[in-house]
C-alpha positions as CSV (number, residue, x, y, z in Angstrom):
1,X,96.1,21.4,60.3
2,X,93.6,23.2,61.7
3,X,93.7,26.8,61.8
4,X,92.9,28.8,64.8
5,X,90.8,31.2,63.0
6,X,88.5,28.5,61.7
7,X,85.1,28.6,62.8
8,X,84.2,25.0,63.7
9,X,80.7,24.7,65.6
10,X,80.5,21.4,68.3
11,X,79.3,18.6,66.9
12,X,81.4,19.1,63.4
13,X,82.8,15.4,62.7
14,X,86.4,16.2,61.3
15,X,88.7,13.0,59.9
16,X,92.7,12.6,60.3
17,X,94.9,14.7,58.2
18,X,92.4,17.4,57.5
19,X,94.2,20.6,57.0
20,X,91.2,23.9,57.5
21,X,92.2,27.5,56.4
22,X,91.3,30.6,58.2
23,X,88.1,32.2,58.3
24,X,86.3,28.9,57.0
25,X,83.1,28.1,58.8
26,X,81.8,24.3,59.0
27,X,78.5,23.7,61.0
28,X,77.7,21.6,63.5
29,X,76.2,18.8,61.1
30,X,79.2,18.3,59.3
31,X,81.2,14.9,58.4
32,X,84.3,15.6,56.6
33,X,86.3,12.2,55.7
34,X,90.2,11.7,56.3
35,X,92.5,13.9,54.2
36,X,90.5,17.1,52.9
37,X,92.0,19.9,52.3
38,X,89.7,22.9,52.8
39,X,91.2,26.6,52.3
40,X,90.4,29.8,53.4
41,X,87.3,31.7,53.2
42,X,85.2,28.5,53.0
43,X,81.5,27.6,54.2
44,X,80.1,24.4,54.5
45,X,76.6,23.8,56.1
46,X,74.5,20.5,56.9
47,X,73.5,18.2,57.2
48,X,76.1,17.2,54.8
49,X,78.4,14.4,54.6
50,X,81.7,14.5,52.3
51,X,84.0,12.0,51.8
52,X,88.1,11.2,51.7
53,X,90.6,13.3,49.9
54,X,88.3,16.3,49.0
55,X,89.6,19.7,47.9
56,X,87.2,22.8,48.5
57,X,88.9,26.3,47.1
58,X,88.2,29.2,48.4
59,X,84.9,30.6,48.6
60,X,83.1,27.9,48.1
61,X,79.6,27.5,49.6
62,X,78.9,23.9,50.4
63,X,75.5,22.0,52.0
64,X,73.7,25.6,52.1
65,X,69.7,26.2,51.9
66,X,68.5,25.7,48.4
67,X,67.0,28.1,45.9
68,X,63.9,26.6,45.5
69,X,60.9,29.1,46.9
70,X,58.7,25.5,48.6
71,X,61.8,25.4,51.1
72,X,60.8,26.2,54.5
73,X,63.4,25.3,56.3
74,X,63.0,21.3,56.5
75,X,66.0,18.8,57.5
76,X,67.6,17.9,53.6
77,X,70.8,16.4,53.3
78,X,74.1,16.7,50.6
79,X,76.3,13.8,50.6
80,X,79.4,13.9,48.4
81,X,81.9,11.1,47.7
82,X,85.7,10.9,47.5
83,X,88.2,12.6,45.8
84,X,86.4,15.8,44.4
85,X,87.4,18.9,43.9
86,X,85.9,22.3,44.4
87,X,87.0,24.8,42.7
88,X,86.7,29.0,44.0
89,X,83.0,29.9,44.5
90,X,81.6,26.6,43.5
91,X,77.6,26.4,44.8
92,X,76.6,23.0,45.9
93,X,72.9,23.1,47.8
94,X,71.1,20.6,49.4
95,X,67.6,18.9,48.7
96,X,64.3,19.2,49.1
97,X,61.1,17.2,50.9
98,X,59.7,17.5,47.8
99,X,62.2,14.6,46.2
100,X,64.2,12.6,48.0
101,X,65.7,15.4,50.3
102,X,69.4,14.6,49.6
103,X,71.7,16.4,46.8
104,X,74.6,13.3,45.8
105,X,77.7,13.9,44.4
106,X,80.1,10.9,43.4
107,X,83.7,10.8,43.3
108,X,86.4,12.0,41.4
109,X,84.7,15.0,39.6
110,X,86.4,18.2,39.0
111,X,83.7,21.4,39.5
112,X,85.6,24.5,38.4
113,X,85.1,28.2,39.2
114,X,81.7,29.5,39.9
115,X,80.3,26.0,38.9
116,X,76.5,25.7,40.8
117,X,74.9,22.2,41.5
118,X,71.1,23.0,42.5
119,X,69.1,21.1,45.2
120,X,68.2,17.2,44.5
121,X,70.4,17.3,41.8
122,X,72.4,13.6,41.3
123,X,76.2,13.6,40.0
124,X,77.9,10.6,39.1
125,X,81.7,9.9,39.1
126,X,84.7,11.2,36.9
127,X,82.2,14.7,35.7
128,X,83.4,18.1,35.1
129,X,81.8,20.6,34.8
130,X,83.6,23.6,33.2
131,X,83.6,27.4,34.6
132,X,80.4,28.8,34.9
133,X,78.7,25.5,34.1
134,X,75.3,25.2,36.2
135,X,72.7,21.9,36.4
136,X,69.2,23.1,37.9
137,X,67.1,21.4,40.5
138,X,66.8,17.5,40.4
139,X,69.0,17.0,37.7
140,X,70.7,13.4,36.7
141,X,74.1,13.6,35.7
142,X,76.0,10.1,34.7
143,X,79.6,9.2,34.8
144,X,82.1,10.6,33.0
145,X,79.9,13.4,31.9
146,X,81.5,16.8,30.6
147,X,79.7,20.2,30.8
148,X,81.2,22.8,28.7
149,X,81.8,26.3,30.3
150,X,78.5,28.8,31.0
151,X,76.9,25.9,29.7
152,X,73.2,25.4,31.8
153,X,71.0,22.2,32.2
154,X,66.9,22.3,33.0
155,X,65.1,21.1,36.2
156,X,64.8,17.8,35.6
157,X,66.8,16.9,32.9
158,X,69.1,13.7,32.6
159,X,73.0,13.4,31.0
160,X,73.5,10.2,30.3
161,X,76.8,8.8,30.7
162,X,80.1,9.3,28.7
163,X,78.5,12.8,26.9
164,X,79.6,15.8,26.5
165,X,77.8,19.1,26.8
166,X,79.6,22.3,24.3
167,X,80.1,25.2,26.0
168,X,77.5,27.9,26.2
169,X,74.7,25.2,25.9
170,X,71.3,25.1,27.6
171,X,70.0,21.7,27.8
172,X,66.1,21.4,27.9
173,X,65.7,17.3,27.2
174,X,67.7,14.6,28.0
175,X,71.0,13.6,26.2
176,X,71.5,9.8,26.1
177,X,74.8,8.3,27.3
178,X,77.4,8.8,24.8
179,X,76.3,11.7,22.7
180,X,77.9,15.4,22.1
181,X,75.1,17.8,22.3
182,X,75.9,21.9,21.5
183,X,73.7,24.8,20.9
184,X,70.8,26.9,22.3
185,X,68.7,24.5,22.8
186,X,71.3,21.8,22.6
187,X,71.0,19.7,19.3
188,X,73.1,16.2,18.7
189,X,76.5,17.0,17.4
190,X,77.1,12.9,17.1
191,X,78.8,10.7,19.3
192,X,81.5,11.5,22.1
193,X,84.1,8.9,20.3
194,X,87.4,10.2,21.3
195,X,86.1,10.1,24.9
196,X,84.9,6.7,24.6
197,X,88.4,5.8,22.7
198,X,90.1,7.0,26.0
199,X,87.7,5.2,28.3
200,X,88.6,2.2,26.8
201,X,86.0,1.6,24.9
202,X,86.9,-1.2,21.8
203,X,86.3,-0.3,18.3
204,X,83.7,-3.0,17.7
205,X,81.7,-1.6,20.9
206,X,82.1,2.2,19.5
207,X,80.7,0.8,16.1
208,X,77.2,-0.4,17.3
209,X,76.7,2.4,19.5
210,X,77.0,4.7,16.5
211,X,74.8,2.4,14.5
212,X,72.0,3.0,17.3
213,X,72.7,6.5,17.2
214,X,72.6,6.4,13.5
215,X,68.7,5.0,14.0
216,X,67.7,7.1,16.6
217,X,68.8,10.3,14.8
218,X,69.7,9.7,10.7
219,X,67.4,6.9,9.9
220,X,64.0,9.2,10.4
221,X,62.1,6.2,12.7
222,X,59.9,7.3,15.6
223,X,62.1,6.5,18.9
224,X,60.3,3.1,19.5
225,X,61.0,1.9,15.8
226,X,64.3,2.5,16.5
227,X,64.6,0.6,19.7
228,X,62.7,-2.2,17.8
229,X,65.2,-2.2,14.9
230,X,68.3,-2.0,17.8
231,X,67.3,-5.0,19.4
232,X,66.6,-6.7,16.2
233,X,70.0,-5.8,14.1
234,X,72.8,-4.9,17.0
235,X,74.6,-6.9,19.3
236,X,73.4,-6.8,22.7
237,X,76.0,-5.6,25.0
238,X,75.3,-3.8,28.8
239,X,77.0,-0.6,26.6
240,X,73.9,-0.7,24.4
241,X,71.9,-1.6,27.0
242,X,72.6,1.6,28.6
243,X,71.4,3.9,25.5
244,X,68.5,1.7,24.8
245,X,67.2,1.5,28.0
246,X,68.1,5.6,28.7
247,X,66.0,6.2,25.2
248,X,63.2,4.3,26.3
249,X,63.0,5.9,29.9
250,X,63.4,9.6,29.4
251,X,60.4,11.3,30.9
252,X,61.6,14.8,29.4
253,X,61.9,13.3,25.6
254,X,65.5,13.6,24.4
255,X,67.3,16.0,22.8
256,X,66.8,15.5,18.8
């Protein structure tokens, strides 16, 4: 249902089974998949291009302008998955010329209240970020990432997969897949290992990730002694794979 005090401009591409509340506005170059459900009070601009089974709350600001002073008004995209849900006065903003000029979110991520994703910024699938929780411009966020409320993430910065930011953290070098990080600026608390437990993850898997933490962080080694002494002593899995190869690629320097 659409209703009759929405503001929908020609050209808006709207699915089946979309239900619009009153006094939302959606611009002209706007897909919204089959079965969203956007409320009241709601603005999404384009170009932007979201997926099935979305829920937007309230006073929500979706697709806008971004932030960043360089922007002069060039044609930048946001393109969200399926099955995500925007909670009241979330910020999503599209990208920039400057990197790719599109802003992705996967699916099945839960941004609460007053949440902001900045322009160019990449989401994975199965995130939440937590009240207040805020990622700066042309941040990488993996799957199954959690950020903590009012906690804040650099320009630039990548979460790898499977971590988990404490609340009230700022974040000014990568985290690698699989780590908890807290503090001001965020330190390595050890490994996520109840998330992992619930992801599915087997013991035997859980134990040589924390042996590769344990050489990255504990053992005292420079980062590439430690990704000499993982690929001479651990298993070689695609699980360690993805921490070995995320150490060895930061650009920032990770969090230590």
């Amino acid at each position: 249902m659409i209703h009759e005090q929405a503001i929908i401009e020609a050209g808006a591409q709207i699915g089946n089974n979309v239900t619009i509340g009153p006094w939302t506005f959606i611009s002209k170059d706007v897909v919204i998949g089959d079965n969203c459900n956007i409320s009241s009070h709601v603005v999404i601009n384009g170009p932007t291009k979201i997926g099935k089974g979305n829920r937007i709350f309230q006073f929500a600001s979706i697709g806008e302008d971004c932030q960043d002073l360089k922007y002069a008004g060039e044609v930048t995209e946001l393109v969200i998955g399926d099955n995500n849900t925007f909670r009241e006065c979330c910020t999503i903003h599209r990208g920039t010329i400057q990197d790719k000029g599109i802003t992705s979110i996967g699916s099945n991520n839960l941004f609460m209240a007053y949440t902001h994703v900045a322009h160019d910024c990449v989401v994975g699938d199965h995130c939440i970020m937590a009240n207040n929780a805020s990622i700066a411009g042309h941040v990488h966020v993996g799957d199954h990432v959690i950020l903590g409320g009012m906690s804040g993430v650099h320009q630039f910065c990548h979460i790898g997969a499977h971590s988990f930011i404490a609340a009230n953290s700022l974040v000014l070098k990568d985290v690698p897949p699989y780590i908890m990080a807290a503090g001001d600026s965020a330190k390595p608390y050890g490994l996520n290992s109840e998330g992992l437990k619930r992801r599915g993850f087997s013991t035997e898997v859980i134990s040589s990730i924390k042996k590769a933490y344990r050489m990255v962080y504990r053992q005292g080694l420079t980062i590439d002694a430690a990704l000499d002494k993982m690929k001479s002593e651990l298993t070689d899995s695609k699980d360690l794979q993805l921490f070995a190869s995320f150490v060895k690629s930061s650009s920032r320097g990770i969090i230590r």
